[in-house]
CHARMM internal coordinates of N, CA and C (Angstrom, degrees):
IC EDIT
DIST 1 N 1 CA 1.4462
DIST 1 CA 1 C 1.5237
ANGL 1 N 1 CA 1 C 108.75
DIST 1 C 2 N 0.9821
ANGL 1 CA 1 C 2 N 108.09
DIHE 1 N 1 CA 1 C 2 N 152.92
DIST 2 N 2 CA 1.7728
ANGL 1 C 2 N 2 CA 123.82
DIHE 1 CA 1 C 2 N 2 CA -155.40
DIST 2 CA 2 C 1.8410
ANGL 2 N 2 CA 2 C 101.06
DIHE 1 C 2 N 2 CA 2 C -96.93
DIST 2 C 3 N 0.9723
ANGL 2 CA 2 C 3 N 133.99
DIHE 2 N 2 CA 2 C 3 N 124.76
DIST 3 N 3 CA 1.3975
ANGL 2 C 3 N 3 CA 113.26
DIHE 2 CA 2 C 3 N 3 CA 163.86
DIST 3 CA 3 C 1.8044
ANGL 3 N 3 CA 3 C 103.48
DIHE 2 C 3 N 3 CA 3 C -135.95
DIST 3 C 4 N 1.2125
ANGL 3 CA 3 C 4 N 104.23
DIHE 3 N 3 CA 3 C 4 N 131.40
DIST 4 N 4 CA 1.6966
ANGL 3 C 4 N 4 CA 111.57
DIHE 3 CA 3 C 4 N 4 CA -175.41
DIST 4 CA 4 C 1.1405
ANGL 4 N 4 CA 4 C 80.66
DIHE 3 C 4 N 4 CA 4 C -95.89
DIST 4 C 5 N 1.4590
ANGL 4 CA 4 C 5 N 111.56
DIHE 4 N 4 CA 4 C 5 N 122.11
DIST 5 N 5 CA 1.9972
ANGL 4 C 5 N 5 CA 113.74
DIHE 4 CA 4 C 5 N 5 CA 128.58
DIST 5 CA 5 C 1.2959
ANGL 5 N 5 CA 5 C 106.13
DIHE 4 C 5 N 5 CA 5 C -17.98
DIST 5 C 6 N 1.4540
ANGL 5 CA 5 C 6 N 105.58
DIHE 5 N 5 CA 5 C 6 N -179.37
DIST 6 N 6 CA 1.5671
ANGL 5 C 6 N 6 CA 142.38
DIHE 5 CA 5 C 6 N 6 CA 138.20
DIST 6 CA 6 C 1.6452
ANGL 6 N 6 CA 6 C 120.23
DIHE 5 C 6 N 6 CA 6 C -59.74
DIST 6 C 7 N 1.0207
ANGL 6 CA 6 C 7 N 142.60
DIHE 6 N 6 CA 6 C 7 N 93.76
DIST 7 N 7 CA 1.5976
ANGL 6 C 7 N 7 CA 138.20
DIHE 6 CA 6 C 7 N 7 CA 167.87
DIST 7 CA 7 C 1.6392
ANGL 7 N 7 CA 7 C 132.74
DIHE 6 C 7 N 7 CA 7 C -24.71
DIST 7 C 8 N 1.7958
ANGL 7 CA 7 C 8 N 100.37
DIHE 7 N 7 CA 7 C 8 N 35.94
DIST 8 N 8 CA 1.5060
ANGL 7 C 8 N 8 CA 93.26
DIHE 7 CA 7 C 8 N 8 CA -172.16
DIST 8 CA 8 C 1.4184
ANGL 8 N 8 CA 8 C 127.20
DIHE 7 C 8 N 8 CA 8 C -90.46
DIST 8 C 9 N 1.0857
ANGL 8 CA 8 C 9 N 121.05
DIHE 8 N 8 CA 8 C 9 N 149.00
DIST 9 N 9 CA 1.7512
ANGL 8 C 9 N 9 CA 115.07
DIHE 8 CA 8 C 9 N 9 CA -173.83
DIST 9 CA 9 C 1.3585
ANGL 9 N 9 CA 9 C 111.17
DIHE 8 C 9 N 9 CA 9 C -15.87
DIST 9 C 10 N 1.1775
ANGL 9 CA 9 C 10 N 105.53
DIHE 9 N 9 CA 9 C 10 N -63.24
DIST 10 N 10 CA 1.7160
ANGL 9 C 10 N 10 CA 109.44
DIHE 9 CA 9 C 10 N 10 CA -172.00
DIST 10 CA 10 C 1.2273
ANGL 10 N 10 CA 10 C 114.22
DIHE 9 C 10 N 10 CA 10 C -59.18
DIST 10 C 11 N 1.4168
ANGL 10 CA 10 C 11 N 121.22
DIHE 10 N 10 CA 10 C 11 N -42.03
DIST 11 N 11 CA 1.7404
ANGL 10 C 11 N 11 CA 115.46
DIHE 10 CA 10 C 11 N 11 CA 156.62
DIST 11 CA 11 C 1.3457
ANGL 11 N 11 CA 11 C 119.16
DIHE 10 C 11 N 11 CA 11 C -42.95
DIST 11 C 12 N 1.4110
ANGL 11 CA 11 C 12 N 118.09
DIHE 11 N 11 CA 11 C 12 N -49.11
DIST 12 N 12 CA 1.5388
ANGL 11 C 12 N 12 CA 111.83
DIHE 11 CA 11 C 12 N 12 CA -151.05
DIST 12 CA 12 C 1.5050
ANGL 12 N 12 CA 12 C 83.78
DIHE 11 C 12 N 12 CA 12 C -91.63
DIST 12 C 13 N 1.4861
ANGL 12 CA 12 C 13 N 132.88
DIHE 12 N 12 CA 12 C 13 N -32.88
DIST 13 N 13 CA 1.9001
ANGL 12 C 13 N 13 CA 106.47
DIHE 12 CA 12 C 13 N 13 CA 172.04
DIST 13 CA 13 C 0.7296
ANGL 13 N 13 CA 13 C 107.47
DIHE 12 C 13 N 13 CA 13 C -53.36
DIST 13 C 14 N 1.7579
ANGL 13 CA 13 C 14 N 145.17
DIHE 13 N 13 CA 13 C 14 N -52.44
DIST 14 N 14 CA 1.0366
ANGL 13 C 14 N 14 CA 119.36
DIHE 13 CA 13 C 14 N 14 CA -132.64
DIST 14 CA 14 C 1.6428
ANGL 14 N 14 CA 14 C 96.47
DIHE 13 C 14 N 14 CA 14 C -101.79
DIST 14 C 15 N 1.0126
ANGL 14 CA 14 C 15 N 113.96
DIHE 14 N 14 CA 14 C 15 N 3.61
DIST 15 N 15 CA 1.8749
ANGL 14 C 15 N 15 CA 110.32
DIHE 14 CA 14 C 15 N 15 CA 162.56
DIST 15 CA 15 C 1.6018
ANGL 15 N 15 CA 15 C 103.64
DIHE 14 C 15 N 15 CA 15 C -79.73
DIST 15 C 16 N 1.0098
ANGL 15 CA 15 C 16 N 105.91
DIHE 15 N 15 CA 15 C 16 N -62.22
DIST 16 N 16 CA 1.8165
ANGL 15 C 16 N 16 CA 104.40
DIHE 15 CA 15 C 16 N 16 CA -179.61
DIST 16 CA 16 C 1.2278
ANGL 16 N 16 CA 16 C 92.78
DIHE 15 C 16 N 16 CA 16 C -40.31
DIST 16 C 17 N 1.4899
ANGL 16 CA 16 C 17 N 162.95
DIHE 16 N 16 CA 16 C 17 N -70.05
DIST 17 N 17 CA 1.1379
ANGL 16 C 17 N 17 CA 165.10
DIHE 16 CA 16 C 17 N 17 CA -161.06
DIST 17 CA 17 C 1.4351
ANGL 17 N 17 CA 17 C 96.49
DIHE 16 C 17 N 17 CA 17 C -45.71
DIST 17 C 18 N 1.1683
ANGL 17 CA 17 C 18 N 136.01
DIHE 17 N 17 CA 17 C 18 N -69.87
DIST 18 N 18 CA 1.2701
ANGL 17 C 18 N 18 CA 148.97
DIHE 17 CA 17 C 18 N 18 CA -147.40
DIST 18 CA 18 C 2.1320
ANGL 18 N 18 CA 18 C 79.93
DIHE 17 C 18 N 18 CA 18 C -90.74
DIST 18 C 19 N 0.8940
ANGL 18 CA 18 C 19 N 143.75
DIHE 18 N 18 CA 18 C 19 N -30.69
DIST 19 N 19 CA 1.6274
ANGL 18 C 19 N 19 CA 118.13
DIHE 18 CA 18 C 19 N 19 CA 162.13
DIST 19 CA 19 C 1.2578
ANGL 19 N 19 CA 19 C 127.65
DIHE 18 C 19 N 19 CA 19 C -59.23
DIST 19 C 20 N 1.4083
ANGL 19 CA 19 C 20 N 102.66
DIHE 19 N 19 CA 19 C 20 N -31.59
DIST 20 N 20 CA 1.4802
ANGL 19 C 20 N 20 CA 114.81
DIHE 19 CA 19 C 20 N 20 CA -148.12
DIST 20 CA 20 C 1.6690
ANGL 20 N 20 CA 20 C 94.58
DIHE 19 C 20 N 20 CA 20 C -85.16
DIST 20 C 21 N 1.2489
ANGL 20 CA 20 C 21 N 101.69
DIHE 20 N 20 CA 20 C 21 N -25.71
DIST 21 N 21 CA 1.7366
ANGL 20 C 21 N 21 CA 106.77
DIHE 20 CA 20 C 21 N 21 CA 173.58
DIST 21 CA 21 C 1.0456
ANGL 21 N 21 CA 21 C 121.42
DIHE 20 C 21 N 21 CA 21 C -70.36
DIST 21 C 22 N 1.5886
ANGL 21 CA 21 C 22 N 129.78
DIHE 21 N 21 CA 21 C 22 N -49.82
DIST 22 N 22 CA 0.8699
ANGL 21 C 22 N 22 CA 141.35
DIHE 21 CA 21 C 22 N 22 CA 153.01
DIST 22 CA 22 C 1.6578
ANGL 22 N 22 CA 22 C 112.45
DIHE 21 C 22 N 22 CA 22 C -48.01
DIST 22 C 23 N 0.8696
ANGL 22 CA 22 C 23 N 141.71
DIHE 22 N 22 CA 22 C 23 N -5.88
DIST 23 N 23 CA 1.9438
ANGL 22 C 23 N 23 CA 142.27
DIHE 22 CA 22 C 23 N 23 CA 157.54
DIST 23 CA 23 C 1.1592
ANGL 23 N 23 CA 23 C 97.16
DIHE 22 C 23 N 23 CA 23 C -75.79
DIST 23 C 24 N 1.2998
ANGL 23 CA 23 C 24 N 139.53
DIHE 23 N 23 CA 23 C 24 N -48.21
DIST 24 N 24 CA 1.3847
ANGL 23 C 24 N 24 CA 136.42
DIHE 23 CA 23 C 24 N 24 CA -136.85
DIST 24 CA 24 C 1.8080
ANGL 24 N 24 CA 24 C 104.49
DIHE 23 C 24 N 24 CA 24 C -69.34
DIST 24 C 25 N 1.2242
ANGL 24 CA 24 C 25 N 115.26
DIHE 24 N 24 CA 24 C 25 N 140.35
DIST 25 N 25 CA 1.3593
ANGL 24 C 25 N 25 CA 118.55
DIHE 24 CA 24 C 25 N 25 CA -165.71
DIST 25 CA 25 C 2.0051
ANGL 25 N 25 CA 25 C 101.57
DIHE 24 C 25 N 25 CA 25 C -86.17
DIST 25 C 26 N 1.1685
ANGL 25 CA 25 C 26 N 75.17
DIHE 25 N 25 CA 25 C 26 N 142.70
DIST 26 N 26 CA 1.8912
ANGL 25 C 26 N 26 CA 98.64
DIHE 25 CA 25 C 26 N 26 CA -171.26
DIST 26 CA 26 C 1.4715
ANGL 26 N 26 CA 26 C 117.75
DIHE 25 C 26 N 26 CA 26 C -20.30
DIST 26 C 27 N 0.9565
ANGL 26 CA 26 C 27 N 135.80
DIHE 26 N 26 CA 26 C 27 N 112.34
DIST 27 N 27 CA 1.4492
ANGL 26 C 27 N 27 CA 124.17
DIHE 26 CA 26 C 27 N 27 CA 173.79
DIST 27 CA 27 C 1.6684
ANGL 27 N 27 CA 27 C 116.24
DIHE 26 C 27 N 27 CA 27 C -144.37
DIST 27 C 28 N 1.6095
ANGL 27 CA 27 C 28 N 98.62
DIHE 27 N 27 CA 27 C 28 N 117.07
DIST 28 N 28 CA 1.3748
ANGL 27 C 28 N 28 CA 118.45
DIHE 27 CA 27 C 28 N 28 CA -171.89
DIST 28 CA 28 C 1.1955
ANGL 28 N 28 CA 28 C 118.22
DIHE 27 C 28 N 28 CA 28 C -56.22
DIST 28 C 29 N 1.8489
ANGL 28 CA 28 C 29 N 128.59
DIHE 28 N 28 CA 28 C 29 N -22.63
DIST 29 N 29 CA 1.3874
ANGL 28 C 29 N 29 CA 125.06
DIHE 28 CA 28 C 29 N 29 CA 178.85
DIST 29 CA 29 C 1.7132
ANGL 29 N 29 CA 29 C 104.43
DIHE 28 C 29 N 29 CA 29 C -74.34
DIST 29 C 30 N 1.0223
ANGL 29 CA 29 C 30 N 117.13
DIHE 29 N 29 CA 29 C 30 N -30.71
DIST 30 N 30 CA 1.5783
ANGL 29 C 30 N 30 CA 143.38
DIHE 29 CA 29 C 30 N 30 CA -152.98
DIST 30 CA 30 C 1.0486
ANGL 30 N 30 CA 30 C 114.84
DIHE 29 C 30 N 30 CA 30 C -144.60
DIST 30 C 31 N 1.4935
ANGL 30 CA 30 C 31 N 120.94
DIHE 30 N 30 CA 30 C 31 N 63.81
DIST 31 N 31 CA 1.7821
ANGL 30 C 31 N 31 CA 125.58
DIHE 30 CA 30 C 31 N 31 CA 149.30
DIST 31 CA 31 C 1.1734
ANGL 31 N 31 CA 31 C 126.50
DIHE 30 C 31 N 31 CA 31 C -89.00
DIST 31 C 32 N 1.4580
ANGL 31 CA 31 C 32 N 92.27
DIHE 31 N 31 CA 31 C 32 N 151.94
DIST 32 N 32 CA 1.6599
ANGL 31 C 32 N 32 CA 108.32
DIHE 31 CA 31 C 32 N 32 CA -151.89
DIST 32 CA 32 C 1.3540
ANGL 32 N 32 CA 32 C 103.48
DIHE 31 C 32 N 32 CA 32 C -101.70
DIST 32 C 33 N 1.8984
ANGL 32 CA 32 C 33 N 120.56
DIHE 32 N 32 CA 32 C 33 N 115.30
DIST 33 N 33 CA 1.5603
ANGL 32 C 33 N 33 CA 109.20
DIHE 32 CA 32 C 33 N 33 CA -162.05
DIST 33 CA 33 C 1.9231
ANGL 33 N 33 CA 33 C 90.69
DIHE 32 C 33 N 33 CA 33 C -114.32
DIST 33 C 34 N 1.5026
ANGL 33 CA 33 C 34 N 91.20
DIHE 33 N 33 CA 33 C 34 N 143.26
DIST 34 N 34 CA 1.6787
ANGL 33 C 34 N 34 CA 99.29
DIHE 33 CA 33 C 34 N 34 CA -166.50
DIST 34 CA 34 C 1.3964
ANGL 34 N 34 CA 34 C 98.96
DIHE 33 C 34 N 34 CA 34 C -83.98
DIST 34 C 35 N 1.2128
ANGL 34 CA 34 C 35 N 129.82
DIHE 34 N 34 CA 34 C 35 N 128.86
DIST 35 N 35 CA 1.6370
ANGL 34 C 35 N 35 CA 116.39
DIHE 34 CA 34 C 35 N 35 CA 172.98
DIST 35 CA 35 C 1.7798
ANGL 35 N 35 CA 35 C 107.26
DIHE 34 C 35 N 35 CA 35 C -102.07
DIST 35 C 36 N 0.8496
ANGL 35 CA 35 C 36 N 126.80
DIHE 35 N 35 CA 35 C 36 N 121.95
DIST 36 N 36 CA 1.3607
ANGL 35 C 36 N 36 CA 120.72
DIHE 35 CA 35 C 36 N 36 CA 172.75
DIST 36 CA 36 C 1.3974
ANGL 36 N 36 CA 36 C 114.26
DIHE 35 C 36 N 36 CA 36 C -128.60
DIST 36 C 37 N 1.2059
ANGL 36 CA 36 C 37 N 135.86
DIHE 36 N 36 CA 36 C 37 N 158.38
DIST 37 N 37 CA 1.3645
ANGL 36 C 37 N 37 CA 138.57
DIHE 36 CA 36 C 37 N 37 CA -170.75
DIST 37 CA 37 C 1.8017
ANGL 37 N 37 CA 37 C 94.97
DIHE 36 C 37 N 37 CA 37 C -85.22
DIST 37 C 38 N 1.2904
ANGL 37 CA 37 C 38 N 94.21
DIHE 37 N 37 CA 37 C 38 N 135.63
DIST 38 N 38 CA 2.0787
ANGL 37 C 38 N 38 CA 81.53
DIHE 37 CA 37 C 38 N 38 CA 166.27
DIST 38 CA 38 C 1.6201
ANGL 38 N 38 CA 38 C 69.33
DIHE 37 C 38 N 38 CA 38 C -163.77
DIST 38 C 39 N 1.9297
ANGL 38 CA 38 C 39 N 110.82
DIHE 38 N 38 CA 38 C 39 N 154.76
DIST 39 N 39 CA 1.0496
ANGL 38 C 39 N 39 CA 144.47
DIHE 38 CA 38 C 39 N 39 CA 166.97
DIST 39 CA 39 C 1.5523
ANGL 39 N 39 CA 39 C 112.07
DIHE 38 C 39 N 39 CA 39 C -77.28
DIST 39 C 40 N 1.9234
ANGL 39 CA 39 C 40 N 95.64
DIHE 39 N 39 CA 39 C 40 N 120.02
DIST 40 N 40 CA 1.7449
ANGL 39 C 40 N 40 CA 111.31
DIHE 39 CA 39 C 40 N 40 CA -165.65
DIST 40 CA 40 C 1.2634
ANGL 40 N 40 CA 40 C 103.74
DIHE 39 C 40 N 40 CA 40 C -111.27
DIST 40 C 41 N 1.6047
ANGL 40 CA 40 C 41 N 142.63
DIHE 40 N 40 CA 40 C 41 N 113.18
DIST 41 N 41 CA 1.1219
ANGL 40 C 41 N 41 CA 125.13
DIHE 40 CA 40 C 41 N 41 CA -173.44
DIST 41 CA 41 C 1.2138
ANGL 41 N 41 CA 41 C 101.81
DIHE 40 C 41 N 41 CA 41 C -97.44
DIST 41 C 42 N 1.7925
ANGL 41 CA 41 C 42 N 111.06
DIHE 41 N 41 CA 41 C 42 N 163.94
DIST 42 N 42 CA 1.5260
ANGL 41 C 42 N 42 CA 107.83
DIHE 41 CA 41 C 42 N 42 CA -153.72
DIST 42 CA 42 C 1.8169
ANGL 42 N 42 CA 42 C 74.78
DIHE 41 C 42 N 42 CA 42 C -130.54
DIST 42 C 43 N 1.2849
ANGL 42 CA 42 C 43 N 94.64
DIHE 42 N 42 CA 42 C 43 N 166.59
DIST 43 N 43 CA 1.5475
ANGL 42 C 43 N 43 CA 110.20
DIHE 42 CA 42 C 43 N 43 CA -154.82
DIST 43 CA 43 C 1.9188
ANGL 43 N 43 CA 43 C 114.22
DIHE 42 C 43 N 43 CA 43 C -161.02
DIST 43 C 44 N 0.6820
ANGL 43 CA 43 C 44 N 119.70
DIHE 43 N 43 CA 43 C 44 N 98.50
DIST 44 N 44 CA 1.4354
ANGL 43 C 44 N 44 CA 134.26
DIHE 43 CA 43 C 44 N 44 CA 170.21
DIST 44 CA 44 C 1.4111
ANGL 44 N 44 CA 44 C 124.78
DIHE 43 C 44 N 44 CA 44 C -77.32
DIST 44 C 45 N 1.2763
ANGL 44 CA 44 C 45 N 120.65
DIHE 44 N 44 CA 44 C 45 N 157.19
DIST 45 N 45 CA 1.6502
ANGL 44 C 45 N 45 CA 121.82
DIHE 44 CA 44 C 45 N 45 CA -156.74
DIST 45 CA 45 C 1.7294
ANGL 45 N 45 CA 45 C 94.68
DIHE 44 C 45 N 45 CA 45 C -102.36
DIST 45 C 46 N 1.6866
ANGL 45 CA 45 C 46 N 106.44
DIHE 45 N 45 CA 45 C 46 N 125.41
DIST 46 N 46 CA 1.4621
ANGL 45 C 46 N 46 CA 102.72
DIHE 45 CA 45 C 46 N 46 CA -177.58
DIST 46 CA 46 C 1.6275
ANGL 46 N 46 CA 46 C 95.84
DIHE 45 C 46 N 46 CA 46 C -82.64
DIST 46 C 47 N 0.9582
ANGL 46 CA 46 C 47 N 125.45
DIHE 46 N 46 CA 46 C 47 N -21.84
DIST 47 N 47 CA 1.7906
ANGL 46 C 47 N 47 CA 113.77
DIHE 46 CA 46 C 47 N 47 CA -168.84
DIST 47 CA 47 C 2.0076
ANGL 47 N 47 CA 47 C 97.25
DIHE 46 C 47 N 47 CA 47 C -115.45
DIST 47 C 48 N 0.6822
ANGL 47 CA 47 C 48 N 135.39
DIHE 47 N 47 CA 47 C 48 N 175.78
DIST 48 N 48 CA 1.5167
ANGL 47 C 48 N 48 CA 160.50
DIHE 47 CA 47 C 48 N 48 CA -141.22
DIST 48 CA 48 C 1.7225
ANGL 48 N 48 CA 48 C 83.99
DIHE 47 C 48 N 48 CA 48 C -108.12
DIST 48 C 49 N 1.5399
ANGL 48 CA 48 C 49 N 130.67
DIHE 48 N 48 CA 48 C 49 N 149.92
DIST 49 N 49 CA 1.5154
ANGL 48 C 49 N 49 CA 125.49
DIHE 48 CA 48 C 49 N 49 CA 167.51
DIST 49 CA 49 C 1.3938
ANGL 49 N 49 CA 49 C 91.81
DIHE 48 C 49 N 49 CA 49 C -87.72
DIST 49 C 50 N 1.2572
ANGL 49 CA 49 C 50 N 125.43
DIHE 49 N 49 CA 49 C 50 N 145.41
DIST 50 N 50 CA 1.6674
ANGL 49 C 50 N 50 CA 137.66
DIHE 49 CA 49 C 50 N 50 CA 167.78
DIST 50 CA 50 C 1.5228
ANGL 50 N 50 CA 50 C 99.53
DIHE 49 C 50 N 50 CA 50 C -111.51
DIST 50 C 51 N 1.5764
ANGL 50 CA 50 C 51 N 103.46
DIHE 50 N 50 CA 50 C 51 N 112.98
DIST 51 N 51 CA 1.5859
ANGL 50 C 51 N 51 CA 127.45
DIHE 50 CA 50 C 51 N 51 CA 161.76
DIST 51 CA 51 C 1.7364
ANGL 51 N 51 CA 51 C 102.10
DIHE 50 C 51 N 51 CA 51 C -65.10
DIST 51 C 52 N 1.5856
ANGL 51 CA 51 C 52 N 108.16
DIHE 51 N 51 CA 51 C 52 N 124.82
DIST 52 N 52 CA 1.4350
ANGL 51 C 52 N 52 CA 104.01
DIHE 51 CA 51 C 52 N 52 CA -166.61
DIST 52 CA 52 C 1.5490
ANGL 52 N 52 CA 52 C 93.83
DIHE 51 C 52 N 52 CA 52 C -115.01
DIST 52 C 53 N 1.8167
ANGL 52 CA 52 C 53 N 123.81
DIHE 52 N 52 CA 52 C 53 N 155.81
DIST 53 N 53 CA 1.1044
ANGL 52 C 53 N 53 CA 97.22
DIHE 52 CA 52 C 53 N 53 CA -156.29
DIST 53 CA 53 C 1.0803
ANGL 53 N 53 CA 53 C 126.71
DIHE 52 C 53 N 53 CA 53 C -81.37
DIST 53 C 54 N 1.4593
ANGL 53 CA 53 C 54 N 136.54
DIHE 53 N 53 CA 53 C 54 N 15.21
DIST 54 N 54 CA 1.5260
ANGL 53 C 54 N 54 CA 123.48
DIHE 53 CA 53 C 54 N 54 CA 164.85
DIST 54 CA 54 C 1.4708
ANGL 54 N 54 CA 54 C 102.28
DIHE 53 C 54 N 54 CA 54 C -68.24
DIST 54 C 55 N 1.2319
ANGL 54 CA 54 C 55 N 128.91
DIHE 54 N 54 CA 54 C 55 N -15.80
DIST 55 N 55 CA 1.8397
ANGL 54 C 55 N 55 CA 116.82
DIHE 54 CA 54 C 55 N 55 CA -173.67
DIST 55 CA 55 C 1.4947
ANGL 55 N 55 CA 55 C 108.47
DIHE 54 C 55 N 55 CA 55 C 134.71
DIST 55 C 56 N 1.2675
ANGL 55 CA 55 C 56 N 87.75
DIHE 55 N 55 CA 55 C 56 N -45.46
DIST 56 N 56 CA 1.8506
ANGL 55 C 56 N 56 CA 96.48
DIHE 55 CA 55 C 56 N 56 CA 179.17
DIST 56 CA 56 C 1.3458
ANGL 56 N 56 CA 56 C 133.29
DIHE 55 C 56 N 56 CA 56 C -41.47
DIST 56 C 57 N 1.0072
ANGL 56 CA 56 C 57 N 139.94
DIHE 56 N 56 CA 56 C 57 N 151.43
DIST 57 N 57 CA 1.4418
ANGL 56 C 57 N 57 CA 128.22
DIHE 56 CA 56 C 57 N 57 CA 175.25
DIST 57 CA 57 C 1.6791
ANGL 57 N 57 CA 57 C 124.81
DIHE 56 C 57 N 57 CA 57 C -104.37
DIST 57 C 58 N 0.8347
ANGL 57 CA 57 C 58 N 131.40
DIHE 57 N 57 CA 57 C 58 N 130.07
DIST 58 N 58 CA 1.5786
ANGL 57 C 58 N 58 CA 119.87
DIHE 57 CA 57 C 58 N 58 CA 168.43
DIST 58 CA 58 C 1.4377
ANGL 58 N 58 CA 58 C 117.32
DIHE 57 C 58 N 58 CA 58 C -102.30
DIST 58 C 59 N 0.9969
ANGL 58 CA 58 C 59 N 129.14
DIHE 58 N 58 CA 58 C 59 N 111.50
DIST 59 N 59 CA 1.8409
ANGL 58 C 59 N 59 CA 145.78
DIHE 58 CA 58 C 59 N 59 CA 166.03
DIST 59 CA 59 C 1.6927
ANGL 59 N 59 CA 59 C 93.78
DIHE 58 C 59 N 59 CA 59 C -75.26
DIST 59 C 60 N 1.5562
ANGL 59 CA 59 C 60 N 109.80
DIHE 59 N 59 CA 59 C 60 N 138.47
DIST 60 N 60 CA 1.3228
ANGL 59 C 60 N 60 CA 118.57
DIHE 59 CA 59 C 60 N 60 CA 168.16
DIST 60 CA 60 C 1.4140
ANGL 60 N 60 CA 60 C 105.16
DIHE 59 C 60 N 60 CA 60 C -84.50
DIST 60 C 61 N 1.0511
ANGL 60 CA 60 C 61 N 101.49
DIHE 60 N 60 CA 60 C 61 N 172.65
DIST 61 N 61 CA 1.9821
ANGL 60 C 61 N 61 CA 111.94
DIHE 60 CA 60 C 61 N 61 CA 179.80
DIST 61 CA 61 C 1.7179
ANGL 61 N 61 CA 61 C 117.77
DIHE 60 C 61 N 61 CA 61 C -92.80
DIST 61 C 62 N 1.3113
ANGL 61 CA 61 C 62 N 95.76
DIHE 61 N 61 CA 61 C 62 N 7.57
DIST 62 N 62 CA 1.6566
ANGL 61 C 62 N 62 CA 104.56
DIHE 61 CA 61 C 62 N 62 CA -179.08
DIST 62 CA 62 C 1.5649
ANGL 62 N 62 CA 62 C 94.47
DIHE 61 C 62 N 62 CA 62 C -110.06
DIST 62 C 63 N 1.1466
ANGL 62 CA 62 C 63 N 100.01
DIHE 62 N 62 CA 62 C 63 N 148.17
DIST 63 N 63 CA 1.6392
ANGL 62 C 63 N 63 CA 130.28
DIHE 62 CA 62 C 63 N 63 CA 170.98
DIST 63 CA 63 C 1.1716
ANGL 63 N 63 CA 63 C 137.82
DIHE 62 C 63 N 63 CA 63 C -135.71
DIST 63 C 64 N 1.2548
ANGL 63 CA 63 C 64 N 139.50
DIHE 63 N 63 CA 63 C 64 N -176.55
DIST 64 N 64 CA 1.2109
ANGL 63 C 64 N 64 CA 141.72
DIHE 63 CA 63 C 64 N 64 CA -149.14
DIST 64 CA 64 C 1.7620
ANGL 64 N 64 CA 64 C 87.70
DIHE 63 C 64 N 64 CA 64 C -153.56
DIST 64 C 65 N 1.4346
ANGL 64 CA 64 C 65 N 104.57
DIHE 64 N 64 CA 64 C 65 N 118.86
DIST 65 N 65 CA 1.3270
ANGL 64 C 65 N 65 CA 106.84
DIHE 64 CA 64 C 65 N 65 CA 167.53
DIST 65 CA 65 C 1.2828
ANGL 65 N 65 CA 65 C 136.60
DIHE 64 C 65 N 65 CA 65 C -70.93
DIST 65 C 66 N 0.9726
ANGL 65 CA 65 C 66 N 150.00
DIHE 65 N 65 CA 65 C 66 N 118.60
DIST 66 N 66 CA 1.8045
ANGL 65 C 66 N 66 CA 114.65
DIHE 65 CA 65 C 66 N 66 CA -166.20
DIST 66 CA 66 C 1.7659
ANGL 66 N 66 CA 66 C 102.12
DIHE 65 C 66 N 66 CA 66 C -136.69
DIST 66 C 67 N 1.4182
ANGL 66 CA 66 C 67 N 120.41
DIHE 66 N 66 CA 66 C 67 N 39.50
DIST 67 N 67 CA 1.3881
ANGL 66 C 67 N 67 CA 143.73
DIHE 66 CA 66 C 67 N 67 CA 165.55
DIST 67 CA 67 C 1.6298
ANGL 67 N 67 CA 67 C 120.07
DIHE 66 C 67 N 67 CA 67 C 100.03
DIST 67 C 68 N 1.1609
ANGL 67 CA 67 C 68 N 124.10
DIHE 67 N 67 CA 67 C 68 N -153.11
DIST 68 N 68 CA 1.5495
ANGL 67 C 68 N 68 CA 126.42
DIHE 67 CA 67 C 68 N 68 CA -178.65
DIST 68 CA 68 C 1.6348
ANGL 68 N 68 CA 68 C 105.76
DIHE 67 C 68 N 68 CA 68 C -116.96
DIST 68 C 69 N 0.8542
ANGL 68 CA 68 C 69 N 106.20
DIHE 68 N 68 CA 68 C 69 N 166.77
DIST 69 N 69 CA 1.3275
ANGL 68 C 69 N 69 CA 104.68
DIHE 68 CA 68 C 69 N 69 CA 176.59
DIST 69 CA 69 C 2.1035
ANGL 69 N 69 CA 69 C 104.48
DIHE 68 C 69 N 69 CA 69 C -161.37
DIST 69 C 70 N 1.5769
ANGL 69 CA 69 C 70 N 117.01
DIHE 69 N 69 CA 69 C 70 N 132.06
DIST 70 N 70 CA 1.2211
ANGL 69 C 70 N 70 CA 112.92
DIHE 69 CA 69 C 70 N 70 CA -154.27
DIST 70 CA 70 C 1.8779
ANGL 70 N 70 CA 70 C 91.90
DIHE 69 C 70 N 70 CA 70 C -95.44
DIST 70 C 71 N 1.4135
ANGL 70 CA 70 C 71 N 108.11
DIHE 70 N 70 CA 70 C 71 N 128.53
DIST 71 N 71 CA 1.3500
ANGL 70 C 71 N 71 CA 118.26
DIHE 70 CA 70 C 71 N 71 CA 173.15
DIST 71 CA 71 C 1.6237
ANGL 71 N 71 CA 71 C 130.98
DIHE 70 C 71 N 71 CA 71 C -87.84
END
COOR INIT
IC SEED 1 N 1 CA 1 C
IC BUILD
């Protein structure tokens, strides 16, 4: 769910702040990582992983839900 502040100066600098970073051209010493909230669902293995014998593992494609969780 979405909630806007109020539009007060100090809001709207400190978003322009947070654009102006996001403009800034690429830099490998100093990248800029976006954090945003988005909904991660978490998921559990309904069958056991079976180690096959070259080493590898196979996970089935069925799961077990076990809720969301915000990242």
């Amino acid at each position: 769910m979405w909630c806007i502040p109020e539009l007060t100066d100090e809001f709207i600098e400190r978003m322009e702040d947070v654009l102006n970073l996001y403009e800034r051209p690429y830099n490998a010493d100093e990248p800029v990582v976006c954090m945003d909230e988005r909904p991660t669902p978490l998921h559990g293995d309904a069958r056991p992983v079976q180690v096959q014998k070259d080493g590898s593992r196979h996970r089935d494609s069925e799961y077990v839900r076990h809720g969301v969780a915000n990242v």
